[in-house]
C-alpha positions as CSV (number, residue, x, y, z in Angstrom):
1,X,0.0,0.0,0.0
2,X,2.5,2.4,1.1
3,X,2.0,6.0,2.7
4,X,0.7,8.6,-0.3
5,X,2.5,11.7,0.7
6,X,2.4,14.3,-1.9
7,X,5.1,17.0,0.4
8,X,9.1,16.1,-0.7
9,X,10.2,13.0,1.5
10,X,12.9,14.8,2.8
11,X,10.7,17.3,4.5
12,X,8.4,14.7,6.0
13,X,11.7,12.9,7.0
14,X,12.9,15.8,8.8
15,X,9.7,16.6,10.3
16,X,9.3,12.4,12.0
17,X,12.8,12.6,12.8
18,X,11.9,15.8,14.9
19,X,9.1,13.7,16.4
20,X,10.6,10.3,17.1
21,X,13.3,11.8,19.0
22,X,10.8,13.3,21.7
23,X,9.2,10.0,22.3
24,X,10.7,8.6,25.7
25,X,12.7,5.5,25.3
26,X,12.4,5.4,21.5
27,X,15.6,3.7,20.9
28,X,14.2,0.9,22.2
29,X,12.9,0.3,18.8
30,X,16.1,-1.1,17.6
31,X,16.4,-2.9,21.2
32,X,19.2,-0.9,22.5
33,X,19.4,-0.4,26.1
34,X,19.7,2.7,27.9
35,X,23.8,2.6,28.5
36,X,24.3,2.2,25.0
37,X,21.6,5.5,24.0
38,X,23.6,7.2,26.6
39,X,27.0,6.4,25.6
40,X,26.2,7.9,21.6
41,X,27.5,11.1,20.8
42,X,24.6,13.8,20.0
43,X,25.1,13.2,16.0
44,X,25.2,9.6,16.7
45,X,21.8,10.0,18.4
46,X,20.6,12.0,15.3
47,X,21.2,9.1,12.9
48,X,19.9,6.5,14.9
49,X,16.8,9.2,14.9
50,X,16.7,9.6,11.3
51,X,17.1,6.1,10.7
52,X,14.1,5.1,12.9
53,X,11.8,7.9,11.4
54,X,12.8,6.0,7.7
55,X,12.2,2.5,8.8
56,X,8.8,4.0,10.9
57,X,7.2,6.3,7.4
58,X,8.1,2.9,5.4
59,X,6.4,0.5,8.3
60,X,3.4,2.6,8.5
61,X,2.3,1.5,4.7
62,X,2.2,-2.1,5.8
63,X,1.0,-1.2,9.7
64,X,-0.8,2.0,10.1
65,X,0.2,1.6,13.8
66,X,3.8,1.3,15.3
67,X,4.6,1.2,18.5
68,X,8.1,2.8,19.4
69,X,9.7,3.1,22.9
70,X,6.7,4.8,25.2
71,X,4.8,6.2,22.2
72,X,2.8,4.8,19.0
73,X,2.7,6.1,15.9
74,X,-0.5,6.1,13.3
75,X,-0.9,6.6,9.9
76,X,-4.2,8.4,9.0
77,X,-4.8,8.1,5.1
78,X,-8.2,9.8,5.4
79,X,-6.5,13.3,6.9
80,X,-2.9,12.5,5.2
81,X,-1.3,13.0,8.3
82,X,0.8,10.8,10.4
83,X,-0.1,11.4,14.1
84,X,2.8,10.8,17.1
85,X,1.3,9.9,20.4
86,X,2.4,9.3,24.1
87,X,0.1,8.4,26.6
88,X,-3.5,9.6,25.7
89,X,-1.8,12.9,24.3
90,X,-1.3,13.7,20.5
91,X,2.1,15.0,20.7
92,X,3.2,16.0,16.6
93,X,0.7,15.8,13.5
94,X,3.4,15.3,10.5
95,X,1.5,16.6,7.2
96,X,1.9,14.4,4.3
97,X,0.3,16.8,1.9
């Protein structure tokens, strides 16, 4: 199916980067522990950020919902948005159009 996005990928990339990386424990994803997160430099952490947010918009056109460290994230086709959540809170809309 994939995600229709008509914006350029890069933006929408830079955009779920920006959200990923304020989701508590989100490098939990790639089943790091907490030492290891810690002991990254701050461009290191950016990657691994960047690289999440890529494997995440791709995921989302086979699973609308991903769950990453204490958040989930949710593809909504009807509104062309992808939606970043922790808790009950809504906490990034990422336009895809």
């Amino acid at each position: 199916m994939g995600v229709r996005h008509a914006r350029e990928y890069a933006d929408i990339l830079k955009d779920l980067t920006a959200a990923v990386g304020e989701i508590d424990s989100s490098y939990t994803f790639f089943e790091m522990e907490p030492e290891e997160w810690e002991a990254l430099t701050v461009d290191d952490r950016n990657e691994v950020m960047e690289a999440l947010a890529d494997d995440v918009f791709f995921g989302l056109g086979e699973d609308p919902v991903i769950a990453v460290g204490n958040g989930v994230i949710t593809y909504n086709n009807k509104h062309h948005i992808i939606e970043v959540s922790q808790g009950e809170k809504v906490t990034q809309i990422i336009r895809l159009i």
